[in-house]
Each structure stands twice: as structure tokens, then as C-alpha cells.
C-alpha positions as CSV (number, residue, x, y, z in Angstrom):
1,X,-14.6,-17.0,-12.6
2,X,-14.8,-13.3,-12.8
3,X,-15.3,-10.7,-10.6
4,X,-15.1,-6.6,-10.6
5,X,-13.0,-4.9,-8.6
6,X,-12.9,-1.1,-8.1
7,X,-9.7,1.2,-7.2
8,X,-11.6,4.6,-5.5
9,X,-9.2,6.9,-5.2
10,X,-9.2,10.9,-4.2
11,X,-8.5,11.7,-7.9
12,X,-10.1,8.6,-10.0
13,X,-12.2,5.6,-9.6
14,X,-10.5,2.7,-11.2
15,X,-12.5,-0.4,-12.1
16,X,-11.8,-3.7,-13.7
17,X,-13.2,-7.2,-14.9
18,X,-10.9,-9.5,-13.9
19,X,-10.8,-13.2,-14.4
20,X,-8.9,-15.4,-11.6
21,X,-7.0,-17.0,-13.9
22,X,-6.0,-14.2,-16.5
23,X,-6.0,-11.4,-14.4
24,X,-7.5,-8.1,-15.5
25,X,-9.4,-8.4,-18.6
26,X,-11.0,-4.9,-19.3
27,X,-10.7,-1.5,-16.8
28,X,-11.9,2.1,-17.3
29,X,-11.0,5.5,-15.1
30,X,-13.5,7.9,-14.3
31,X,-12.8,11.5,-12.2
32,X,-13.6,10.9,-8.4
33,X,-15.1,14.4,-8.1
34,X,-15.8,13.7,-4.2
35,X,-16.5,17.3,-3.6
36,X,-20.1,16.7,-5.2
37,X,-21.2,14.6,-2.1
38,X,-21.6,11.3,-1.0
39,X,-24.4,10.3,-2.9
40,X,-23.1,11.6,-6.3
41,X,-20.1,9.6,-5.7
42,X,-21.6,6.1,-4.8
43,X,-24.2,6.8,-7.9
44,X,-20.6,7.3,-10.1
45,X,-19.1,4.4,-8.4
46,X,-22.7,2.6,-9.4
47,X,-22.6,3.8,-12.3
48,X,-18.8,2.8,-13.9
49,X,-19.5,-0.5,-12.5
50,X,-22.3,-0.9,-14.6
51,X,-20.1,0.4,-17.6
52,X,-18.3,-2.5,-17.2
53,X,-21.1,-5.9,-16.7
54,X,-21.8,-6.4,-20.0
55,X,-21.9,-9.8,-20.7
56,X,-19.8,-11.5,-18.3
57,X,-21.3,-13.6,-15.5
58,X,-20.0,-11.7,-12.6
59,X,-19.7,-13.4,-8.7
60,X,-19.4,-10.0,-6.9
61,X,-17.8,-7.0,-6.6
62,X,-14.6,-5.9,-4.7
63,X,-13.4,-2.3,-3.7
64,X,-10.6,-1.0,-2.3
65,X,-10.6,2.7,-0.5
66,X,-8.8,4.3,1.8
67,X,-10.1,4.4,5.6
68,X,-11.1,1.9,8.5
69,X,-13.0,-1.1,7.7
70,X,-15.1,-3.2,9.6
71,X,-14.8,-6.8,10.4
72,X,-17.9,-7.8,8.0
73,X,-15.7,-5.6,5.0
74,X,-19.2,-3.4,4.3
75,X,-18.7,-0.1,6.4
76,X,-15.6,2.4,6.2
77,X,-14.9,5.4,8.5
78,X,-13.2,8.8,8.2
79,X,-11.4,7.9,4.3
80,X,-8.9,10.8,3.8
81,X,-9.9,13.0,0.3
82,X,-13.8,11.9,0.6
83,X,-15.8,14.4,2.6
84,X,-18.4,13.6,3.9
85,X,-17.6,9.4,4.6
86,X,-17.6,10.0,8.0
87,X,-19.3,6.1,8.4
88,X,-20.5,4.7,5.4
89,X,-22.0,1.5,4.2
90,X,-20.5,1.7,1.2
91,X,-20.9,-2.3,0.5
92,X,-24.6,-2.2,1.3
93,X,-25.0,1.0,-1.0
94,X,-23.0,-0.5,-4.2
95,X,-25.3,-3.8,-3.9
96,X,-28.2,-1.3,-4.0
97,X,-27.0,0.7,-7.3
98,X,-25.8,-2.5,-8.8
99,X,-27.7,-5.9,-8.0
100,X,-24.4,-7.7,-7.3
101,X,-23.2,-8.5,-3.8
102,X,-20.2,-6.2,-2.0
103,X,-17.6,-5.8,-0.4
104,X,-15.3,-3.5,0.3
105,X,-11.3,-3.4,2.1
106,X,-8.7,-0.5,3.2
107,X,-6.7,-0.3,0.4
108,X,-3.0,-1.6,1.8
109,X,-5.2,-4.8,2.7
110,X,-6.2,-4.7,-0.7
111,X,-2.4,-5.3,-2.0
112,X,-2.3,-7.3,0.6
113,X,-4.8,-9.5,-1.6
114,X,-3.0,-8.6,-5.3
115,X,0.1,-10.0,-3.9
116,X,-1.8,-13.2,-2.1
117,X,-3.6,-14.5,-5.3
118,X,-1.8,-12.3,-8.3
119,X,1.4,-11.4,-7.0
120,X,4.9,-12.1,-5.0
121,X,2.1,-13.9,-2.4
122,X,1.0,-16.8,-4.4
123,X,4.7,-18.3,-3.1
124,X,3.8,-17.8,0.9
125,X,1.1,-19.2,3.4
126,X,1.7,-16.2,5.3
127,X,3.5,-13.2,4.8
128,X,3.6,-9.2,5.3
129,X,2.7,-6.5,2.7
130,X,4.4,-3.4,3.5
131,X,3.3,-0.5,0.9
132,X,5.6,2.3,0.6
133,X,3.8,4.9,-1.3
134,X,2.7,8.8,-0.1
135,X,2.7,7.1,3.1
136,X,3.3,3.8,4.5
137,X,0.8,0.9,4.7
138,X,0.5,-2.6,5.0
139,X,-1.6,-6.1,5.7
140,X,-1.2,-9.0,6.7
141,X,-1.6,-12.5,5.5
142,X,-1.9,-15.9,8.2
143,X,-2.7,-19.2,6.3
144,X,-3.9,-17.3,3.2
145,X,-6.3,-14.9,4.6
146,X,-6.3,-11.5,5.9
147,X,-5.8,-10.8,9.3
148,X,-8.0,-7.7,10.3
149,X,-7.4,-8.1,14.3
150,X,-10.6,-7.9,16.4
151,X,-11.8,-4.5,15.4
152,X,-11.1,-4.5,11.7
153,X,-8.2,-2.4,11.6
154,X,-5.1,-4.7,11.9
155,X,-2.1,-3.7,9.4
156,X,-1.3,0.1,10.1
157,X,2.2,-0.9,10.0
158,X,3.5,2.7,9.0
159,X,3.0,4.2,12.2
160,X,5.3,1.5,13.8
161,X,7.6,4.1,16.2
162,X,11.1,3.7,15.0
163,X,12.6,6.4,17.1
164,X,10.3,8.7,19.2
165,X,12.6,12.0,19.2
166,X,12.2,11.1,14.8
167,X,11.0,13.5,12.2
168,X,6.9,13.9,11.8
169,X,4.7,12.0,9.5
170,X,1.0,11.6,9.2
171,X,1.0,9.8,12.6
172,X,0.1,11.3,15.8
173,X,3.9,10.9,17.0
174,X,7.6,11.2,16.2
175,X,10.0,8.8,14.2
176,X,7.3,5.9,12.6
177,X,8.2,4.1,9.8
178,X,6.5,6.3,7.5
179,X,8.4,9.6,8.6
180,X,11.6,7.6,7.0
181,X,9.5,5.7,4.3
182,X,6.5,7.6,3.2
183,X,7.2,9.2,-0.1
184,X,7.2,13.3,0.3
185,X,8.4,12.4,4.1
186,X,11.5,10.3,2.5
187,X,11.8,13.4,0.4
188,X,11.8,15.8,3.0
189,X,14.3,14.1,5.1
190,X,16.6,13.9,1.7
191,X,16.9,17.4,1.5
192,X,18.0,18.2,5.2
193,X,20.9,16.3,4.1
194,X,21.2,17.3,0.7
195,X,21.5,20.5,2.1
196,X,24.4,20.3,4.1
197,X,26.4,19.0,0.8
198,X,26.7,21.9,-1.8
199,X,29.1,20.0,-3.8
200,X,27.2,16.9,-4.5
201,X,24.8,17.2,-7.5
202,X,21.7,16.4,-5.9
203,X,22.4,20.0,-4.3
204,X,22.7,21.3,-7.7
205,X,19.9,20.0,-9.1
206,X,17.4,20.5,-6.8
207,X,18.7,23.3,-4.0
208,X,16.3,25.8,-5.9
209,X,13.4,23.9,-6.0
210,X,13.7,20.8,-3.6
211,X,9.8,20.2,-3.2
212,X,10.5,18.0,-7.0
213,X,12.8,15.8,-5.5
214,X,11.2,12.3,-5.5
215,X,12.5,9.1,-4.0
216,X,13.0,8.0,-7.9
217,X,15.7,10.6,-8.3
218,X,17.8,9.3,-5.1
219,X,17.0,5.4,-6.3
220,X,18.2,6.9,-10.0
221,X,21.6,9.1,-8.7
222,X,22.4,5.8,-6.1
223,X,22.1,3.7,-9.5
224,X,25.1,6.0,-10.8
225,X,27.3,5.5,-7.4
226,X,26.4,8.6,-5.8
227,X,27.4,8.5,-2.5
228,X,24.6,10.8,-0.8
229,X,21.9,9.0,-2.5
230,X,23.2,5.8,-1.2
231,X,24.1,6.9,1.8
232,X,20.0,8.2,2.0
233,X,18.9,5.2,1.0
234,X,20.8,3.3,3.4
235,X,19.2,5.3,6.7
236,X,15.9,4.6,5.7
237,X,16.3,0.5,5.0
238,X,17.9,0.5,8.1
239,X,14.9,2.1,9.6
240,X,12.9,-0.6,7.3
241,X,15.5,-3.2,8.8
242,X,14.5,-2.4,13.0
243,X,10.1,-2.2,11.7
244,X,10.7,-5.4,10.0
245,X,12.7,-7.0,13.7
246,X,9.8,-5.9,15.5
247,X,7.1,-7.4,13.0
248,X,8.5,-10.6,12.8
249,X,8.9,-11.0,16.9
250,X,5.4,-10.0,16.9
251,X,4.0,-11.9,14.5
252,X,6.5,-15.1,13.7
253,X,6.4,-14.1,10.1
254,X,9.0,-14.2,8.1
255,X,7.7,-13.6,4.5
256,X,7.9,-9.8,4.0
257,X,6.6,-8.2,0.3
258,X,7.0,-4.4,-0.6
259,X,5.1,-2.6,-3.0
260,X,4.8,1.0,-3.7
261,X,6.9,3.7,-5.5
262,X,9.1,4.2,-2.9
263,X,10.2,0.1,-2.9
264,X,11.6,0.5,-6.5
265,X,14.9,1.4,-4.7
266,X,15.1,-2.2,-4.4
267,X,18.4,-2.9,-2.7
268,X,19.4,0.3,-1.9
269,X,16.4,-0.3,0.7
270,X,16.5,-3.9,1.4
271,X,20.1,-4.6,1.9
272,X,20.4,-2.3,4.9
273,X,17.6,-3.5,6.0
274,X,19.0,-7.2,5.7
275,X,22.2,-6.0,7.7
276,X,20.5,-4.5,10.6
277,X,18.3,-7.8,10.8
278,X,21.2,-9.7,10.8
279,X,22.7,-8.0,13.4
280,X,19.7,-7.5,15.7
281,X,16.6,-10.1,15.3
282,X,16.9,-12.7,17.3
283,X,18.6,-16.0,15.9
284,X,15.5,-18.3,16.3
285,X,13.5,-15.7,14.2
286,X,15.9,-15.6,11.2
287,X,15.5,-18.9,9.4
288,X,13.7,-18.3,6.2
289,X,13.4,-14.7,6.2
290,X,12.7,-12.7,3.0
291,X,12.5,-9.7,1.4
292,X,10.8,-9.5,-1.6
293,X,9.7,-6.6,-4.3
294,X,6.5,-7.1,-5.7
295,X,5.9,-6.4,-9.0
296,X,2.3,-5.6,-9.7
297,X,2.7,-1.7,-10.2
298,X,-0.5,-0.6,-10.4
299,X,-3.2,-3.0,-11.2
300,X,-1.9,-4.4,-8.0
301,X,-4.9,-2.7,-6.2
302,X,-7.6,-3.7,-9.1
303,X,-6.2,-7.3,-8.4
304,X,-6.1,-7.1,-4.6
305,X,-10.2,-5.9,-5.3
306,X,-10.9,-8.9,-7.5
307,X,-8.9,-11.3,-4.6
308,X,-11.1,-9.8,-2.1
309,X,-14.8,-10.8,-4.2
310,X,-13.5,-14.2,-4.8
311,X,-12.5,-15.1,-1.2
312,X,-16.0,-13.4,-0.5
313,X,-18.0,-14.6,-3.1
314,X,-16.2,-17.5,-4.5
């Protein structure tokens, strides 16, 4: 059984055969160029799907973008880096352009899906995605489907509040997860505290030009015991640690998978996280709890796209 999934980014539009059993079998990139309209970008997305039908007997199409979508996974709203989306029907107009049937999912749902049929996932009847990328995401997975709440948009689990007098994020308050988690925000809270230490090398090496620190190079100086890094590292998984309590008496899950850039810290992140659980969730909640990395990288979202046609399509 195959199906194609497609990746849209704001730079690229990623798309894939991929076979449920082997995974992804072929995939080209093509530029986004979103700036050229609406309709130039569905005929691209059209288009590169096309590219890719060939032979193979496909059962749908899957795409993951960023934005709200529906219940019925065929319209999105207000994606960030494609003007003019303000409501699409994007699953409606793919169908049109390619003759195969559509549909289409936020794209943390979307590695939600990787991880549920591809991934980390395959081991859990339910469990939570948390991506921690350029900004934090998630979805959420009861008896091996997606749960989408009753509007659709279930999952936003980066704006979790962690501590209302907290730094800024993308949210439309102080201290979410994302303001400790996100990527550049991670970053940006490194340097205030790489700035009060002139001695440690992190100062050195980045006091001059401190918008190239990444979370890589604080997961990479913790890996060679220095104590800043570390000591970064920690505040945020503990931060990960209190979002996680509050999921899990929310939701009686206790499966929890992280993907994204930012997860690559591994333990650094995790065991703080694991310590303030420990000493906080409550004890009924904390049998079988796990934290897990997954390990999908980047086809993770072309494999989420593919999960999402076969449990539409299959």
C-alpha cells in the first residue's frame, strides 16, 4: 500500500511515495515560493505531486502544513509564512489538481502520525508527541488515533503557561513551554545567562555574536561537562518536567515522545524533567511513565503525511 505525502513548508515543499511497510521509497524538494499567491502555490504543490505518480497505484495523498485544521482534515486557517491562506480548502483543491483524494493535518499532528505508525509510537496505544523545534508543538494520540478536540485544534501544547511572570514566546502570554523550549527562545534565554559568566567559554565563543548560538552548541559544550550548559539545559527540562505533570493529570497519559532539534539534548532535557516529575506528579499518575526521543529526523513529517492517507484512505 502506498500513499504520497507532502511536507509544505515556508521555504520548500517536500513530497514522498511512501510504502507502509518500507517507509519512504522516492521524495523530491521543490522552492515554496508562497509570495507568488495562493493559486501558484496549490498549482506547485499539484504539480510536484504529479512528479512523483508514475507508476505506482497510489490510495491518497497526505499533507502536512502549518496552521489550524478542521475536524474533516480539508480546510486550514491563518498558516504562518503563506500569505494569503487566510481559510483554505486546501484538500478539496489538491484532489482538483491531482485526481486522488486529500487530506491534509497541522504539521505537529503530522509527527504525531510518523511516530504512531513509523516511529517511537508503534510501541504505545496512546501517547504524547511533543516537538521541540523553532517553536514548540505537539499531538496527541488515544487508542491509536489522533485526538483533534471538538474544534480541530487539540495539541497546542507549547503554549502550556509554565510561569506567567516567564520570558515571551510566540504565545499571547508570559512563561509557556515554548519560551523555555522553542529553539531561538531556548537560545535567547542561554545568553542572559551566558552573559553573566565571562569566564566560561560559551562567553568566549559567542559574546560577540550570540544570535549563532543554537541549542546544538549547549547540548555539544554539556557533552564536554560544561557546567553552564548543563546547568541551561537543566532549567529548561525542568520546565519540560512541570508541562509534562500537567499533561499527564489532564490527560491520564503516560507515553510521552520528543522530536525536534531541540530534543537531541537527550538527557540533559529529560532527566530534569524526570526529577521534577518524581518529585511533583501525583503517585497514582507515575506508574509506567516514559520519556522517549524519537528518532525520525526529518522524514518524520513525510511519514506522519503517509500515516495520515492511510488512516484516511486505507
Amino acid at each position: 500500500m502506498k500513499a504520497i505525502a507532502v511536507d509544505l513548508g515556508g521555504t520548500n515543499i517536500k513530497a514522498a511515495i511512501v510504502d507502509k511497510e518500507q517507509g519512504i521509497l522516492e521524495q523530491i524538494s521543490t522552492p515554496t515560493n508562497a509570495d507568488l499567491g495562493l493559486d501558484y502555490l496549490l498549482n506547485r504543490i499539484g504539480d510536484t505531486i504529479k512528479e512523483l505518480i508514475g507508476r505506482h497505484e497510489i490510495i491518497g495523498i497526505g499533507v502536512g502544513l502549518p496552521g489550524m485544521v478542521n475536524l474533516g482534515q480539508t480546510i486550514v486557517r491563518n498558516p504562518p509564512n503563506l500569505p494569503g491562506w487566510e481559510e483554505v480548502h486546501a484538500a478539496e483543491e489538491i484532489s482538483k489538481r491531482t485526481n486522488l483524494p486529500c487530506r491534509i493535518e497541522n504539521d505537529a499532528n503530522v509527527a504525531a502520525l510518523g511516530s504512531l505508525h513509523f516511529g517511537e509510537g508503534r510501541n504505545f496505544d496512546n501517547f504524547v508527541v511533543i516537538t521541540l523545534g523553532t517553536g514548540v508543538g505537539g499531538g496527541i494520540i488515544i487508542n491509536k488515533k489522533l485526538y483533534k478536540g471538538s474544534k480541530g485544534m487539540a495539541g497546542e501544547l507549547g503554549h502550556m503557561i509554565i510561569d506567567y511572570h516567564g520570558p515571551y514566546s510566540n504565545s499571547v502570554t508570559r512563561g509557556t513551554l515554548e519560551s523555555y523550549l522553542g529553539q531561538r527562545f531556548l537560545s535567547r534565554f542561554a545568553t542572559d545567562l551566558i552573559m553573566q559568566h565571562p569566564k566560561n567559554i560559551l562567553y568566549k565563543k559567542f559574546h560577540k555574536n550570540l544570535e549563532k548560538l543554537e541549542p546544538v552548541d549547549l547540548t555539544n559544550a554539556a557533552n564536554e561537562g560544561n557546567e553552564l550548559a548543563i546547568e541551561i539545559l537543566k532549567k529548561s527540562g525542568e520546565r519540560l518536567g512541570y508541562a509534562i505533570i500537567n499533561y499527564t493529570h489532564i490527560l491520564d497519559i503516560r507515553k510521552y515522545v520528543l522530536s525536534g532539534g531541540v530534543a537531541k539534548a537527550g538527557d540533559w532535557l529529560f532527566n530534569p524533567a524526570r526529577e521534577i516529575i518524581k518529585k511533583h506528579m501525583m503517585l497514582p499518575f507515575r506508574e509506567g511513565l516514559e520519556i522517549v526521543y524519537e528518532n525520525l529526523g526529518n522524514d518524520g513529517a513525510l511519514l506522519g503525511a503517509a500515516g495520515l492517507a492511510f488512516d484516511s484512505f486505507a
